[in-house]
C-alpha positions in Angstrom: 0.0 0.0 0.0 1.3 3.3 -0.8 2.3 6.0 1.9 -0.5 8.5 3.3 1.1 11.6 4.9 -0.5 13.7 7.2 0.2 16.5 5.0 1.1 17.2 1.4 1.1 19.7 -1.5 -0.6 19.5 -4.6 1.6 21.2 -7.8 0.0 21.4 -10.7 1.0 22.4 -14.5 -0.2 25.7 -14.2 1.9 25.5 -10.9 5.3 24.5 -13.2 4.4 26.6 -16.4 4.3 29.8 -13.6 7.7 29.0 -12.4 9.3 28.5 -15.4 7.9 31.5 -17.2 9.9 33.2 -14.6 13.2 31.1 -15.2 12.9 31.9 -18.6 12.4 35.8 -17.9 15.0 38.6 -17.1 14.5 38.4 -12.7 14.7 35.6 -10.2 14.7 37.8 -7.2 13.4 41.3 -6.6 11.3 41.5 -9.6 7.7 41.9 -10.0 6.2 38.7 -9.1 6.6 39.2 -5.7 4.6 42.5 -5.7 1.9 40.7 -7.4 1.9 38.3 -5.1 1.7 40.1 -2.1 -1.2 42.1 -3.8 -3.1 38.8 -4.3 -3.0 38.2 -0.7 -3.7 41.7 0.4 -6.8 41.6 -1.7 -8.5 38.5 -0.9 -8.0 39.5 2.6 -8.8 42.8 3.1 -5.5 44.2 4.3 -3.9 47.3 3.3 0.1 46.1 3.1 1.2 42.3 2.3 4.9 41.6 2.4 6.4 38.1 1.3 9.4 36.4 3.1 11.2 33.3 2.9 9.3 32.2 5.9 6.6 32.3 8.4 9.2 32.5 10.6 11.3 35.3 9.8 7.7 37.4 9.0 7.4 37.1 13.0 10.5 38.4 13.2 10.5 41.6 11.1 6.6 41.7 12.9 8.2 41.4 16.6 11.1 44.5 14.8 8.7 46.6 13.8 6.4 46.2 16.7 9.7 47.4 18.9 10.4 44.5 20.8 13.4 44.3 22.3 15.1 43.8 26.0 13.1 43.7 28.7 10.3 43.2 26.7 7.9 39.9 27.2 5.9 38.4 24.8 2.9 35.6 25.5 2.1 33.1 23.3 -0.4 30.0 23.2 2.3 26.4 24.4 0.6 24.3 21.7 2.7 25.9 18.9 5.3 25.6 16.6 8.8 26.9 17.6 9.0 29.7 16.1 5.7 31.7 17.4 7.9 31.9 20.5 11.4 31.7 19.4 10.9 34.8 16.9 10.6 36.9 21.2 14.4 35.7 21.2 15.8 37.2 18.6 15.1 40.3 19.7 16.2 39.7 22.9 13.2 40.2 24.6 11.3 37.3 27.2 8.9 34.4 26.8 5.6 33.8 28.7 2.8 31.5 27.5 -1.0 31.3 28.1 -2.7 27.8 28.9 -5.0 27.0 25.7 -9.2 26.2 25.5 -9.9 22.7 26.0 -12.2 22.8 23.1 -10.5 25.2 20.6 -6.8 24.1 21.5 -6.3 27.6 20.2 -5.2 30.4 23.4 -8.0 30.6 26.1 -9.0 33.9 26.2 -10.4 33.3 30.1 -6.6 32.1 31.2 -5.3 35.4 29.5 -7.7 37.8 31.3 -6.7 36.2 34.5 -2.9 36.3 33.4 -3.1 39.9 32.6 -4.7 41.0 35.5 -2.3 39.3 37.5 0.6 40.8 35.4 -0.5 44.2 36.2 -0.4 43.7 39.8 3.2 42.8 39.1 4.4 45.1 36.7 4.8 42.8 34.1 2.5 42.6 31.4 3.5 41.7 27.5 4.1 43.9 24.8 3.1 41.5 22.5 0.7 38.8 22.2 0.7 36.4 19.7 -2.6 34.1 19.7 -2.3 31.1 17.6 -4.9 29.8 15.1 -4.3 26.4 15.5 -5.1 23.7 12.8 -6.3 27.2 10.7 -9.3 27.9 13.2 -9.1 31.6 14.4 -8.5 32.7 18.5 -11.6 34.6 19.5 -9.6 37.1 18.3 -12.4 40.1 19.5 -12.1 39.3 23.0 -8.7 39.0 22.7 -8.5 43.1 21.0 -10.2 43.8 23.6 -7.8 43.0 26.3 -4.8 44.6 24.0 -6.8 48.3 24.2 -7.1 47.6 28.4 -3.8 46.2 28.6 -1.9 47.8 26.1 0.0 45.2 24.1 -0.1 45.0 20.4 -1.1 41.8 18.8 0.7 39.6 15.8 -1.9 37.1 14.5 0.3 33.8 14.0 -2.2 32.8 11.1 0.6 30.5 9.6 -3.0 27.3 9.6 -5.6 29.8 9.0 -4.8 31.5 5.9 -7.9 30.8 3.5 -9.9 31.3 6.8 -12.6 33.3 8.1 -13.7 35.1 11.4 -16.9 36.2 11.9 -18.0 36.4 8.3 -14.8 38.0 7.0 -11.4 36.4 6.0 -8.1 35.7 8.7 -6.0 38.7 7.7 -7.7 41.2 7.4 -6.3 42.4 10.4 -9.4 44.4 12.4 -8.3 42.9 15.8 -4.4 42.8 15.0 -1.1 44.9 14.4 0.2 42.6 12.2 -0.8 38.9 10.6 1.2 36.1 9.6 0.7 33.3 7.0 2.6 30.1 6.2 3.4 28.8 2.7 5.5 26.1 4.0 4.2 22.4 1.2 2.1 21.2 4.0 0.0 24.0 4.8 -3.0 25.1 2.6 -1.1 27.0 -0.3 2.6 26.7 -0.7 5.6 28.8 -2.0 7.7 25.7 -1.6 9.3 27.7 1.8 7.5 31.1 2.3 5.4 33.3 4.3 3.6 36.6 4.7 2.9 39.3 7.4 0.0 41.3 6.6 -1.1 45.0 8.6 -3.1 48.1 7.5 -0.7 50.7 9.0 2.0 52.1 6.6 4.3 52.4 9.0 4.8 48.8 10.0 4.7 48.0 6.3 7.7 49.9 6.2 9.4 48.6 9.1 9.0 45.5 7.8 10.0 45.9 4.7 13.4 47.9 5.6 14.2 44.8 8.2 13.7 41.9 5.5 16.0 43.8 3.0 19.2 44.4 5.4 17.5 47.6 6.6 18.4 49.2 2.9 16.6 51.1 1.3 16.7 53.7 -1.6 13.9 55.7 -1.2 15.1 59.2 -0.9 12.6 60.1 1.9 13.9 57.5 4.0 17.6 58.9 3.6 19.5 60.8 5.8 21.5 62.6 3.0 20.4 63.4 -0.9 21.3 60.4 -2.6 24.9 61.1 -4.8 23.3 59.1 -8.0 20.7 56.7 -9.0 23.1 53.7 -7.6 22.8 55.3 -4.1 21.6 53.4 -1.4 21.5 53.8 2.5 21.2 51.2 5.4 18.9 52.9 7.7 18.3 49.9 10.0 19.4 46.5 11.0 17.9 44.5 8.8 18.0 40.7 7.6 18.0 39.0 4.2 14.4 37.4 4.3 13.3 37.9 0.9 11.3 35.6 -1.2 12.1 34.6 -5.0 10.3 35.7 -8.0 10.3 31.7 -8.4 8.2 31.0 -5.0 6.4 33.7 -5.9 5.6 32.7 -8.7 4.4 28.9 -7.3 2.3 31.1 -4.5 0.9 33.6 -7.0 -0.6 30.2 -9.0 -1.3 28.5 -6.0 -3.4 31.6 -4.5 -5.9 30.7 -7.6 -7.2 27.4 -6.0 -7.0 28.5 -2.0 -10.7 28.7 -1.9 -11.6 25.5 -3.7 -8.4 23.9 -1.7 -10.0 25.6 2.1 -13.8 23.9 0.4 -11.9 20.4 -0.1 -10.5 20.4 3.7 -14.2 21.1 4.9 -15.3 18.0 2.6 -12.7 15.6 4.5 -13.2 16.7 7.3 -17.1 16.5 7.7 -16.0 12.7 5.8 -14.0 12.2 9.4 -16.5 13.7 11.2 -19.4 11.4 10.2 -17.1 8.0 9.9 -15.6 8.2 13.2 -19.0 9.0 15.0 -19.6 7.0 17.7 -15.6 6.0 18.3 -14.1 6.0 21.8 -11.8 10.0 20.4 -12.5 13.7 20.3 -13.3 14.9 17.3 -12.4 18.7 16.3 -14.9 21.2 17.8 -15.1 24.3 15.7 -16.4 27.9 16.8 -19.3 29.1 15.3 -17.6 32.3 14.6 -15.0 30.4 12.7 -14.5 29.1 9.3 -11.7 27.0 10.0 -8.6 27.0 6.9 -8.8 23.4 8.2 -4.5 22.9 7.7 -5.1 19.9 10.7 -7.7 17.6 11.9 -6.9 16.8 15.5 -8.4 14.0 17.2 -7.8 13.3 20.9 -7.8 9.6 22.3 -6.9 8.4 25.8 -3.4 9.2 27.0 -2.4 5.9 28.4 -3.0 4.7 24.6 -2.2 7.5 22.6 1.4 6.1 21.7 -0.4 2.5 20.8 -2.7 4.3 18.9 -0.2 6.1 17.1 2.2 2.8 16.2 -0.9 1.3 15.0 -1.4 3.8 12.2 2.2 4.4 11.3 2.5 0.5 11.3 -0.1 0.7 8.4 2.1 3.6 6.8 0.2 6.3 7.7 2.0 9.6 8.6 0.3 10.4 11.7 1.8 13.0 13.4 1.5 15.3 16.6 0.7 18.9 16.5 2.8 20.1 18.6 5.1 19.1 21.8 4.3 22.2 24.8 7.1 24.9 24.3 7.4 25.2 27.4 8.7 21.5 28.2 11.4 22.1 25.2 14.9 22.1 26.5 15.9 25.4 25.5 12.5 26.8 27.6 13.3 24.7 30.4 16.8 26.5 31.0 17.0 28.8 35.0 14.9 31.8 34.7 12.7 30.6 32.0 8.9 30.1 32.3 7.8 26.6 33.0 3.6 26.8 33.4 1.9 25.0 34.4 -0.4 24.9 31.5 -2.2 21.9 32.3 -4.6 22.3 29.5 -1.8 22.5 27.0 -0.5 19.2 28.5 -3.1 17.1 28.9 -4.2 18.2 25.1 -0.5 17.3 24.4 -0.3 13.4 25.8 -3.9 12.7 23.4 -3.4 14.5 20.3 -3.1 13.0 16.4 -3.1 14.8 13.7 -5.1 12.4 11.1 -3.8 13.4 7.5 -5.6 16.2 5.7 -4.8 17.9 2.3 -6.8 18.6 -0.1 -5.9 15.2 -2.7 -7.0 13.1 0.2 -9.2 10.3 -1.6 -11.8 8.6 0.0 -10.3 5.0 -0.3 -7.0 6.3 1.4 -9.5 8.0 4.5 -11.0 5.1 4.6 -7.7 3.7 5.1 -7.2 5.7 7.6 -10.5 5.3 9.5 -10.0 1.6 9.5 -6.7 1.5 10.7 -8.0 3.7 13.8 -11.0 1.8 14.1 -9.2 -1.3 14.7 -6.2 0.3 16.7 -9.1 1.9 19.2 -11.5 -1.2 19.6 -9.3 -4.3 18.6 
């Protein structure tokens, strides 16, 4: 039988022909793809600015820069997270805190945070930032949480790296009415892909230039921005520390194609997953609870089955050759978090979601004799 991942990208020949009209034209960085690209985005979600990096990753970074975190700084994040929602506080040298997640959502409570803040106040301690998670592509009641950011003062960064294709109440992830600042994966096992890629998306002009001075060195050769009249038309000035996070007119290019079928792609996840839904009815696991203000992008479909046989469970399918996988160890138990003076919880939502979680595979070429596969195999592994 043939190997089901968990995740995978679809490239088509519309897909190959846009990347090699680009190889075959005069620019393979720093032309006008990427512009296009960002404007496709920007469009579709409602957003004023779109810039395009080489990762989700460094597009929290150059969000955290222009957001002016730094030293001294804190900023809270959901523990049931990739790496680099948190890591991204690092580099700019400022601290880590994390805020235990909703038992049903998995995304950051918004009760726990309250509480946290409150508390943080009383201690002279509260974040700069906070950057609420949309796990598996299912926003954070993102409201409430805006809410807290205009009593609290900290700025938010939407880590919409799942959610991109999304909507929350009625209107799409990225638009940014509840944000600063809102980032999207392109990474080949999310929704769309760039091959390696990502996006931050804001509606102030300033940030967008922030941004886009510290994922280009900090260069720039706009004469406004100079400190001097430029000597000649070759004249450029770094202005800022900035880092080399651009994205290709080649992954461009595969986005900018890809961006055509996000919509029919987001459609297909809801397919499968109502397909799950109704065929694992009735089995001894937690299916995925979705907020009726949501419209999940649907990147995961998370199940939760007893901890004591989670690991069984999980042998079972990958036994059968199905990529199973978990989404995503606590950051806060990671080594590098667990070092003197770093914040250890307890999160004991985040933990107990932790030792039950699958991620059952979900992209949008999923066919129904390989689901069925997959049902069958966790049929048998639960009840057998």
């Amino acid at each position: 039988m043939s190997h089901i991942p968990y995740g995978r990208q679809e490239v088509t020949d519309e897909d190959i022909a846009a990347v090699t009209a680009v190889l075959r034209s005069d620019w393979l960085t720093q032309g006008p793809v990427v512009p296009r690209f960002e404007r496709a985005l920007a469009d579709d979600c409602g957003a004023a600015h779109a810039l395009a990096v080489n990762s989700a990753t460094s597009a929290l970074h150059i969000a955290c820069m222009a957001l002016g975190l730094g030293p001294g700084d804190w900023l809270w994040t959901s523990p049931i997270t990739f790496l680099a929602s948190a890591n991204c506080a690092l580099y700019c040298g400022a601290q880590v805190d994390f805020v235990d997640i909703d038992p049903r959502s998995y995304n950051l409570s918004v009760s726990a945070l309250s509480a946290k803040l409150a508390q943080a106040r009383v201690a002279g301690r509260l974040p700069k930032i906070v950057v609420p998670v949309h796990l598996a592509g299912q926003s954070c009641e993102m409201e409430a949480i805006h809410a807290l950011g205009r009593e609290y003062g900290f700025r938010i960064i939407e880590d919409a790296s799942h959610a991109v294709g999304g909507r929350y109440q009625g209107r799409p992830v990225g638009d940014c009415r509840y944000s600063d600042i809102t980032v999207f994966s392109f990474h080949p096992v999310k929704i769309i892909t760039s091959a390696e890629g990502g996006m931050a998306l804001t509606n102030d002009a300033q940030l967008a230039e922030r941004m886009a001075l510290a994922r280009s060195h900090g260069m720039t050769r706009d004469a406004a921005l100079m400190n001097r009249a430029p000597d000649g038309p070759w004249y450029y000035e770094q202005v800022a520390l900035g880092y080399n996070y651009r994205l290709t007119e080649l992954q461009a290019a595969l986005g900018l194609s890809q961006a055509g079928r996000l919509h029919a792609y987001v459609a297909r996840r809801h397919e499968i997953a109502q397909r799950y839904d109704a065929l694992l009815e009735g089995l001894p696991l937690t299916r995925p609870w979705q907020h009726p203000d949501s419209y999940s992008g649907l990147h995961l479909y998370i199940v939760r089955v007893a901890a004591e046989r989670r690991h069984a469970i999980f042998e079972a399918l990958r036994a059968a050759d199905i990529g199973v996988n978990v989404h995503y160890i606590p950051v806060h138990t990671q080594p590098h978090y667990q070092q003197p003076g770093q914040v250890r919880g307890p999160f004991p939502e985040a933990e107990r979601y932790y030792a039950e979680a699958i991620s059952l595979p979900m992209y949008a070429t999923l066919g129904k004799d390989q689901q069925d596969r997959v049902v069958a195999v966790l049929r048998q592994a639960l009840l057998g």
